[in-house]
N, C-alpha and C positions, 0 to 999 in steps of 0.2 A: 504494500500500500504506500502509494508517496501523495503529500500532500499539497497542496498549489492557494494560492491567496486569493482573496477575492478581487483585491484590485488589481490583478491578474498582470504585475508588471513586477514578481519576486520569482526565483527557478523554485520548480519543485525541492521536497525535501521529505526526508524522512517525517514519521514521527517523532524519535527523537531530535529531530532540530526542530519541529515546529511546536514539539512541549515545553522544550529549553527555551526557545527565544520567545514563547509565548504568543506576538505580534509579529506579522512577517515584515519586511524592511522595506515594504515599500507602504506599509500602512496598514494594511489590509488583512484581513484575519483566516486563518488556515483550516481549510475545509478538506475533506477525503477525496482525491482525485475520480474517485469513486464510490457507491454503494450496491455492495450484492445483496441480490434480493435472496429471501430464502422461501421453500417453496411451501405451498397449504401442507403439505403432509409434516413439515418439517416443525412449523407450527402448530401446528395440532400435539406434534409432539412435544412441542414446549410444556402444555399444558400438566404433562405428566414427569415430566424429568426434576430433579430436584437443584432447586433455585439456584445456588451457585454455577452446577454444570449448564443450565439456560444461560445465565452470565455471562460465563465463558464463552461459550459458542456465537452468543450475539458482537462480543467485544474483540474475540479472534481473528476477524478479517482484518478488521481496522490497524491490528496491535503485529500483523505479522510484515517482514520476518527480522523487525526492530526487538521485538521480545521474546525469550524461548519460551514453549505451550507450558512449561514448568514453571516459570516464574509467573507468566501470565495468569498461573491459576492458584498460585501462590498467593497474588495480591489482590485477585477475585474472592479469594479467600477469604482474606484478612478486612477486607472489604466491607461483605454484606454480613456481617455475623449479629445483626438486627434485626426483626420481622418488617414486613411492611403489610399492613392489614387495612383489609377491604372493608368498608361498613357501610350497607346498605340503607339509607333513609327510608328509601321505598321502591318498589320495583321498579321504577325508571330514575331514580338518584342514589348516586353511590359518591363517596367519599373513600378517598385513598391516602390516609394516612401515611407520610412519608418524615415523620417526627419522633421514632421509636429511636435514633444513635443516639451518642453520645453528647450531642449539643441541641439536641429534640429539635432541629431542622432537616431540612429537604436535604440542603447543602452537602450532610454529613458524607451520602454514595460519593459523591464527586470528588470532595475536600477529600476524604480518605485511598480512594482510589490515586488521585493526581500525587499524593504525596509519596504512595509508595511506588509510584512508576517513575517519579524524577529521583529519588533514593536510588533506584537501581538505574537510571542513564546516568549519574554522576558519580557513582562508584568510580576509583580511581583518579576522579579529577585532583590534580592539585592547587584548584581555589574555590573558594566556598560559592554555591549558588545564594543571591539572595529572591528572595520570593517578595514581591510587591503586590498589596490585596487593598484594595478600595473596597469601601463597606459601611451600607445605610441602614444593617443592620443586622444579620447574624450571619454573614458568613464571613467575618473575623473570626468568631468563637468556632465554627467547622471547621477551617484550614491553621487555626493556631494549634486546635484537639488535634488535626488527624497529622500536622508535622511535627506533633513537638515531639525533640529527640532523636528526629531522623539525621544521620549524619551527614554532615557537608553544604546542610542547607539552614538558613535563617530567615524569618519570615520579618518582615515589616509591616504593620498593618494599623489600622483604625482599631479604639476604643478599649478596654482591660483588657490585661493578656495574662498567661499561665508562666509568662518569664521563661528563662531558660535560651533558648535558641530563637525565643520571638520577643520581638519588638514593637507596643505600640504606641504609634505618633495620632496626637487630639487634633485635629487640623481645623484652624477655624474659618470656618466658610462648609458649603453644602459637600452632597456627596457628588455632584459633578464634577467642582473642584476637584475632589481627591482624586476621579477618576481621570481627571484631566493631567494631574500632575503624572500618572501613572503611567498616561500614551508618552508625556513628555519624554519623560524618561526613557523608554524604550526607543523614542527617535533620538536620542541624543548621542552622537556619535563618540564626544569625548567620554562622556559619564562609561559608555555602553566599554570603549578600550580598557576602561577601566577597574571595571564594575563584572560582574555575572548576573545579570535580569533574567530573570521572566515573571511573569504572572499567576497567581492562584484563583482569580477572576474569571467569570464567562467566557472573557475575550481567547481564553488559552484551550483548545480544543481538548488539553486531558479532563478537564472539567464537563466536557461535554457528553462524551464518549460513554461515561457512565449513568448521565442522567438517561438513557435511554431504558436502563436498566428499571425505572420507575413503571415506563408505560407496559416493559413485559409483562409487570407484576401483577399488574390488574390487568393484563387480557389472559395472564394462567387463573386468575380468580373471580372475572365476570362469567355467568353463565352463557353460555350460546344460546345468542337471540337472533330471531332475525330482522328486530331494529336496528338502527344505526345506530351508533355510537357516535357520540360529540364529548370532544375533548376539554372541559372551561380550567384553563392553567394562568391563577394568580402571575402578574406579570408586570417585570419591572427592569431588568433588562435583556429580556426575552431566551434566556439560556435556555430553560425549563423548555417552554412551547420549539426553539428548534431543536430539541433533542428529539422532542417527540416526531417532529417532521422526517428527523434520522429515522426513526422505529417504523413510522408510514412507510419511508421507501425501503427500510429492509421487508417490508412485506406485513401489517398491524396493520389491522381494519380501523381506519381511526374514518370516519364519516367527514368531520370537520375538526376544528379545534377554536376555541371561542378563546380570544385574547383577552383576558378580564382584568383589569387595572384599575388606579383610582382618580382621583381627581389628575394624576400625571398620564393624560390619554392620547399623548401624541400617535403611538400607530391606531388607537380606535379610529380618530381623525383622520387619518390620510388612508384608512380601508374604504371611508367612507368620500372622501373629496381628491385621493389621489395624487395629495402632495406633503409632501414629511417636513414638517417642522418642529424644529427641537428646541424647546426653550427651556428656561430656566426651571429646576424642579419644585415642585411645593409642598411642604409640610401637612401629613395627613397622620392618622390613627395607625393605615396597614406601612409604617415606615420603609420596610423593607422592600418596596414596590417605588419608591420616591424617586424616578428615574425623569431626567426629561429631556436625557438624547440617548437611546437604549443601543447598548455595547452591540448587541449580537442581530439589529435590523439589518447590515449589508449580507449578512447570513442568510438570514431569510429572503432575503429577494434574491440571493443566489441559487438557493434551493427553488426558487419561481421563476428561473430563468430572467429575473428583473422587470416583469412584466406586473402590471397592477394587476390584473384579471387575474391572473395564475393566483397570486396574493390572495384575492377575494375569494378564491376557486377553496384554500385550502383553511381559510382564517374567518372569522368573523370577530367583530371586537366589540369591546363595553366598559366603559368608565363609571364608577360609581361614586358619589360623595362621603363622605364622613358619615351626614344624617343616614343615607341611605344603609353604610355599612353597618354600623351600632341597632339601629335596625330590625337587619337582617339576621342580625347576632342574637336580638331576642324572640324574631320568628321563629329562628331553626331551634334555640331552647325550647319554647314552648310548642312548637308542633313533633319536635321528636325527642324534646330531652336530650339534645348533643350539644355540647358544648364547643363553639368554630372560633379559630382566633382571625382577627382582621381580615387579614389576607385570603384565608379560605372562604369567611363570608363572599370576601368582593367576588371568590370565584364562582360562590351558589347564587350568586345576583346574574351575573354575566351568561350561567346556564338560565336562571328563570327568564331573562328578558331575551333570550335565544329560542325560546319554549314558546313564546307569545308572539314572535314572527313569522315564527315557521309549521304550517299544519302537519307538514311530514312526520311519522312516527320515529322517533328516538329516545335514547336511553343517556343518561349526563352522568357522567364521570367528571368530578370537582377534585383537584389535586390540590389536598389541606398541607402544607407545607411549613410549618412551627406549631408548635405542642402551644395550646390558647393559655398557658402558666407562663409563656415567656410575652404576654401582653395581659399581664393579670387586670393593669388599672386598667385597660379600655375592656375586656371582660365583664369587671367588676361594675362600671359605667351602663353598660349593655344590659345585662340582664340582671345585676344588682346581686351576685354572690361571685366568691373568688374561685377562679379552677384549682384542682387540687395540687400541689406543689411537690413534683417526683424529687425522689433524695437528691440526687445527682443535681438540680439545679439549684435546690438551695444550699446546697455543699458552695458552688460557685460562687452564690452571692458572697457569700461570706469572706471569700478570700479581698485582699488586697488593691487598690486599684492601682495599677502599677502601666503611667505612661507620658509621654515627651508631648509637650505642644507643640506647636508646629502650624507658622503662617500657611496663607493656601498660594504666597510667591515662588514659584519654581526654583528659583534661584537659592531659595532656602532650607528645600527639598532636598536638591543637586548637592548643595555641601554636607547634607547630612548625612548622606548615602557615603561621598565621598572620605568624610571622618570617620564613618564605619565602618 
């Protein structure tokens, strides 16, 4: 498998160089020169093989012959050793719980996958990689969990950290800035002679690679129906929905996929009028959605061939307010006794007003992506009692807030990295 940019003006490359450099060098982010399909029979037999070895197989093509099938299954291993569970609202709404790891987010498959696949490409190097992670909201705490202690690499990142091999910088200004400071970086030719970059972000395809692993999970655990299936995946810079676009072309009946965002509804907007604009992001309840130029759009219209209609063909979008979310937080309590954190609301909003356009029979698949105890105050707000608090995260609270400020000037970025 060798992998090619989108702005289609960097040479191919392995996956190892397109994990390491994260961003390809001429800007543009590194997609699979290819995707094999695999055939109905072979899926069918996903259904019954047990969860890791589906992993494997789905993530094999992509990983060879950059990784031997032994380590590949190694780190497929060490990977999912978390449930991921289906929970049916009602026979045409399901929720897919993907908040069972170690930091009760979505992030964890990805964050823990990326880490032990650059662990083992920098074996042997003799200088450290450092890892750069922009973050509005929990995927600091998945890529600080799933690197800390791997040798040879240090993480830099936004908001409290576990120390040791990670590092994090308070940046003040939004999370576009950080994200911005982050592309800086990777184009920057002195810092880069200097430095070892990449990314633990969206933008770096081993991040990707694994969220595909989410959409298997719930087609080995939805029943066979002969509705469609629509996909509504909370969305904020689109990593989650193009993985799953991955899973569609490997061969997953996915019917649609509903782009569900919040008040930051820049691609709702341009599914609907056909022109992308990215502006400044805004401060909502589902934070971790607060994007307002999303990393992983040239993705997506690369998988559409850059065509709007192909876009509209595989997406539909929906932005929801604050009022709307909090809400929706007390309907789905009271109509089914579940308790949804932000994010998965806005994604059970995004299926219901997809349900209200469309007569066609379907089935909605809502991707709940953080445990609702890691937004306890806007839970508590919502439906007026707190969710319950797993050990493991209030183990966390408890520790130390341990990290550097840090203007959103480049320039102060650059030396910081450089003194490190």
């Amino acid at each position: 498998m060798r992998y090619r940019s989108t702005a289609g003006k960097a040479p191919l490359t392995s996956l190892r160089g397109a994990v390491l450099r994260g961003l390809a060098p001429d800007g543009g982010l590194y997609m699979p020169a290819e995707i094999a399909r695999h055939s109905p029979e072979e899926l069918e037999e996903f259904r019954s093989l047990p969860f890791t070895e589906v992993c494997f197989r789905v993530v094999r093509p992509f990983a060879t012959p950059d990784v031997p099938e032994e380590v590949l299954w190694q780190i497929v291993s060490e990977t999912i050793n978390f449930p991921v569970k289906l929970v049916s609202l009602s026979p045409g709404l399901h929720i897919l719980e993907l908040f069972h790891g170690p930091t009760l987010a979505f992030k964890d498959f990805g964050a823990r996958f990326m880490a032990r696949l650059m662990g083992y490409f920098v074996r042997g190097e003799n200088r450290q990689l450092t890892v750069l992670v922009a973050t509005s909201g929990d995927t600091g705490s998945a890529v600080a969990h799933g690197f800390l202690s791997v040798p040879g690499i240090r993480v830099v990142k936004q908001f409290t950290t576990l120390g040791e091999n990670i590092t994090a910088l308070e940046v003040s200004g939004t999370f576009d800035d950080c994200q911005r400071l982050v592309k800086q970086a990777f184009c920057d030719e002195e810092l880069n002679k200097r430095a070892f970059l990449t990314s633990a972000n969206s933008i770096n395809i081993g991040r990707l690679l694994p969220q595909m692993f989410y959409h298997v999970a719930a087609y080995r655990q939805l029943p066979v129906a002969s509705t469609a299936l629509v996909v509504a995946v909370p969305s904020g810079n689109f990593g989650n929905l193009t993985a799953g676009l991955f899973a569609k072309r490997i061969g997953l009946p996915v019917a649609k996929f509903i782009a569900a965002t919040n008040a930051n509804d820049v691609v709702p907007k341009y599914l609907i009028s056909g022109h992308y604009q990215p502006r400044a992001a805004q401060a909502t309840c589902s934070n971790a959605m607060d994007v307002g130029n999303p990393n992983n759009f040239p993705r997506l219209l690369d998988l559409c061939r850059g065509r709007l209609e192909y876009v509209q063909r595989e997406i539909w979008g929906h932005g929801a307010s604050d009022e709307e979310t909090l809400a929706e937080m007390k309907s789905v309590w009271e109509k089914y006794r579940y308790i949804c954190d932000p994010h998965t609301a806005v994604g059970i909003l995004g299926w219901e007003a997809y349900k209200k356009e469309h007569s066609e029979p379907a089935q909605g698949l809502v991707l709940a992506t953080a445990h609702p105890a890691k937004f306890a105050d806007v839970v508590m707000k919502a439906i007026g009692t707190a969710p319950p608090l797993p050990d493991r995260l209030a183990a966390y609270l408890k520790r130390p807030k341990l990290s550097v400020g840090m203007s959103r000037d480049y320039e102060d970025f650059k030396q910081f990295l450089l003194a490190h």
